[in-house]
C-alpha positions in Angstrom: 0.0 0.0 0.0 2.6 2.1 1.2 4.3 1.5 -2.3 1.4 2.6 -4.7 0.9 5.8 -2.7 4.7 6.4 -3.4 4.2 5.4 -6.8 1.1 7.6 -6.8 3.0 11.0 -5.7 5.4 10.9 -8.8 2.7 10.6 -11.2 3.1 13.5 -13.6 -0.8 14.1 -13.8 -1.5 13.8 -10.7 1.1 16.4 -9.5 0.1 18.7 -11.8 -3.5 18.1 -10.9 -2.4 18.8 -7.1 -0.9 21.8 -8.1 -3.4 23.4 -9.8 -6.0 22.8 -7.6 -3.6 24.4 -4.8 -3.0 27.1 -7.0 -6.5 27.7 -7.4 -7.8 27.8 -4.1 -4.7 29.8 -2.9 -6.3 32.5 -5.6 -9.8 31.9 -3.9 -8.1 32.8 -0.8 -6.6 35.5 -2.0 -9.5 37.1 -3.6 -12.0 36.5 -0.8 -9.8 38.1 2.1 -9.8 42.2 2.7 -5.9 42.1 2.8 -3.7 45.3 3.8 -0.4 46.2 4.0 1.7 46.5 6.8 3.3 49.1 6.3 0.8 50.2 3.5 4.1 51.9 1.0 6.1 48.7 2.2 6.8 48.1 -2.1 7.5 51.9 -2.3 10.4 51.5 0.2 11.7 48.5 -1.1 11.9 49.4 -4.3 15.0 51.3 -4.5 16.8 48.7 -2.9 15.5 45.7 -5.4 16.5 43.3 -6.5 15.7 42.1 -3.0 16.3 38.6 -0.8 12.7 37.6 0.9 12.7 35.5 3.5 10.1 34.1 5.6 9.4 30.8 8.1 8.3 27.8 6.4 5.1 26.7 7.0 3.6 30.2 6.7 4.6 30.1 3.2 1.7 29.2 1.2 0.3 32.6 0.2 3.7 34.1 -0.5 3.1 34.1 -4.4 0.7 36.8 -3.7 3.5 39.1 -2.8 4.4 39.5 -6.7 3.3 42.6 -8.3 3.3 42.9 -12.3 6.0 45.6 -12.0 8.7 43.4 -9.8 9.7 40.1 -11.0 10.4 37.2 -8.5 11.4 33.4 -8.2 11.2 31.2 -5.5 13.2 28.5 -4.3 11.8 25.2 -3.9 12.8 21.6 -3.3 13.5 19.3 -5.7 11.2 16.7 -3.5 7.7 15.1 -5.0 6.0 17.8 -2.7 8.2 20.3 -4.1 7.2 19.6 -7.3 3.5 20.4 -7.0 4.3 23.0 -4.8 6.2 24.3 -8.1 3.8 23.6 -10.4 1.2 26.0 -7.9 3.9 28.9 -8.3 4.1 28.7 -12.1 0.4 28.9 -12.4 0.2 31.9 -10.1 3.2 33.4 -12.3 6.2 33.1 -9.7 9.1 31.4 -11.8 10.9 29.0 -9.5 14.6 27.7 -8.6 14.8 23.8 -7.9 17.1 22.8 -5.2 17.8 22.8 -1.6 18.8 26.2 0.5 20.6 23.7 3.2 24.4 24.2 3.5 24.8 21.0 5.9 25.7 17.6 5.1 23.1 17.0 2.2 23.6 20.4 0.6 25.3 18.5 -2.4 23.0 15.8 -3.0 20.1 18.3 -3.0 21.4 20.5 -5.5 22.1 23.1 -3.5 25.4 24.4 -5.1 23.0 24.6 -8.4 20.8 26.1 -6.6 22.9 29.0 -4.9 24.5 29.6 -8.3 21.0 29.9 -9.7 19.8 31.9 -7.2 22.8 34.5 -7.3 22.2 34.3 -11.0 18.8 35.2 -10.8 19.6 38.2 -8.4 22.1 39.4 -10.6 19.4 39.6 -13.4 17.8 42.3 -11.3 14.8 39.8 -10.2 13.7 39.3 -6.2 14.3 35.9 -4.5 11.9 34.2 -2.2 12.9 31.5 0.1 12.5 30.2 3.9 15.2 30.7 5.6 14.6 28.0 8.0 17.0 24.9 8.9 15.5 22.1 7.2 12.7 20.4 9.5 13.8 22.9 12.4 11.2 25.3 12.7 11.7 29.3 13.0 15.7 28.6 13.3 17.1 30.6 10.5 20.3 28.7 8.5 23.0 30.0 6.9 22.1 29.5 3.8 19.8 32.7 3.4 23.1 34.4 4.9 25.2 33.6 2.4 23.3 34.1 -0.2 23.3 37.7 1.0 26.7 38.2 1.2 27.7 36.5 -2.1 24.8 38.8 -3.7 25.3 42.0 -2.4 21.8 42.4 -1.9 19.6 42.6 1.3 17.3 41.0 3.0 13.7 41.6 3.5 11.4 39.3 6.1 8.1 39.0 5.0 4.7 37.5 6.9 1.8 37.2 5.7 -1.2 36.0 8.1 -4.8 35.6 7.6 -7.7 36.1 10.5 -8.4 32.5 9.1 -7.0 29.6 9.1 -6.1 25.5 10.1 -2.8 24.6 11.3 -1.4 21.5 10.6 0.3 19.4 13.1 3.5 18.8 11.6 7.2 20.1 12.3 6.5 23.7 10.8 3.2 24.1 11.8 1.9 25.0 8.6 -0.5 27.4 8.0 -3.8 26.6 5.8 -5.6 29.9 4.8 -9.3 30.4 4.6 -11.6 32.3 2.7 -13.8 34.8 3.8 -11.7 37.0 6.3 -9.1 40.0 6.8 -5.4 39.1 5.6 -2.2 41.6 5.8 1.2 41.6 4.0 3.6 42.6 6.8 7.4 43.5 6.2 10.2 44.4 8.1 13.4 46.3 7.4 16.0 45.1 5.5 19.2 43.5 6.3 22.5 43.2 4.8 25.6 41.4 5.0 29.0 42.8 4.1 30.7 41.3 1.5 33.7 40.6 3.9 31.5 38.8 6.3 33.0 36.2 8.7 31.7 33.8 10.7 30.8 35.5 13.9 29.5 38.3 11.9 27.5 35.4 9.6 25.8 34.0 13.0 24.9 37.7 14.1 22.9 38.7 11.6 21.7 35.2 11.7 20.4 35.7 14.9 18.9 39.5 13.8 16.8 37.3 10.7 15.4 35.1 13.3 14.3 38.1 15.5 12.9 40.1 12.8 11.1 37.1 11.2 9.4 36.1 14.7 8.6 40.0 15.0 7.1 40.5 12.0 5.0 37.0 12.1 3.9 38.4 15.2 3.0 41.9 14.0 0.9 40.3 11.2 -1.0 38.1 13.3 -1.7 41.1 15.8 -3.2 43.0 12.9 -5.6 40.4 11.6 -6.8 39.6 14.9 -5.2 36.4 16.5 -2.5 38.0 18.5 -2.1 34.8 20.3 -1.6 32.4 17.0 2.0 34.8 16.3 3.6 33.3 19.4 3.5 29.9 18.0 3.6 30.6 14.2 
């Protein structure tokens, strides 16, 4: 049994079946939800500083193609596992073009094409176009890697962490805690201010700013879930 259901989740069709209808009802969401922004000229103030480096906590990720405007390009990183793959196929529909690979720079960095992916990412960067990605450890929730870091310092460009919370919602019980948005209420786009990493950047400094990402990412989770409502729900996001 366990076999077939394996054998189901690489089926081509039936990935691309998942991610549509993924895509789709993330659009529903999207469109039935009075959502604001926190602060309400947060692209105005970006914007001279694009391209930009988003980062946010997996398992509040799921609305994040929603943060694309016509006027600013974007990619996002995503795994190269089954899930991945529809989760891909979800961004594409919503028109966020995607990088395939891992943002871990531990022990499995290599086989899960995460040097392919960093170059891909700096590429993309370097083309003037955002980059969206979690900047958690992999299966350790709301602990920021170095990964997103690097990625900085190799770039040159800065950081921005992003929440986006809706009054709404069912949360999974799994290791992020992921977030499942509902129709029918009050959503906000909250974002902090940026950070960035000097080019010359060592370790100590690295884990420093590591430790600011994590604070500003659990500050501005929190801020967003204040402003829709659930005040409580941001502790534990």
């Amino acid at each position: 049994m366990r076999t077939t259901l394996r054998k189901l989740g690489r089926a081509g069709w039936l990935q691309h079946a998942a991610g549509f209808t993924a895509a789709e009802f993330l659009r529903f969401v999207w469109l039935t939800n009075r959502f604001s922004l926190d602060p309400p000229d947060v692209y105005k103030q970006v914007e001279p500083d694009m391209p930009v480096i988003i980062a946010f906590w997996h398992g509040q990720h799921f609305m994040m193609p929603f943060l694309k405007r016509k006027e600013y390009q974007a990619k996002v990183l995503i795994s190269r596992h089954r899930d991945g793959e529809i989760n891909a196929i979800a961004a594409e529909r919503l028109d966020v073009g995607t990088v395939r690979g891992s943002g871990d720079h531990g022990t499995e960095f290599h086989r899960k094409g995460g040097v392919s992916a960093f170059k891909a990412m700096l590429r993309t960067l370097d083309e003037k176009i955002n980059m969206a990605l979690t900047a958690d450890v992999p299966k350790v929730s709301r602990k920021a890697g170095l990964g997103i870091i690097m990625l900085a310092r190799e770039s040159g460009r800065p950081i921005l962490p992003v929440a986006i919370a809706t009054s709404r919602f069912k949360r999974l019980n799994n290791w992020d805690r992921s977030v499942i948005h509902l129709p029918f209420g009050r959503g906000v786009i909250a974002g902090g201010g940026l950070i960035r990493v000097p080019f010359d950047a060592d370790n100590e400094t690295m884990q420093t700013i590591r430790l600011q990402l994590e604070e500003q990412l659990n500050e501005v989770t929190r801020r967003a879930y204040q402003l829709v409502g659930r005040p409580d729900e941001g502790l534990h996001a």
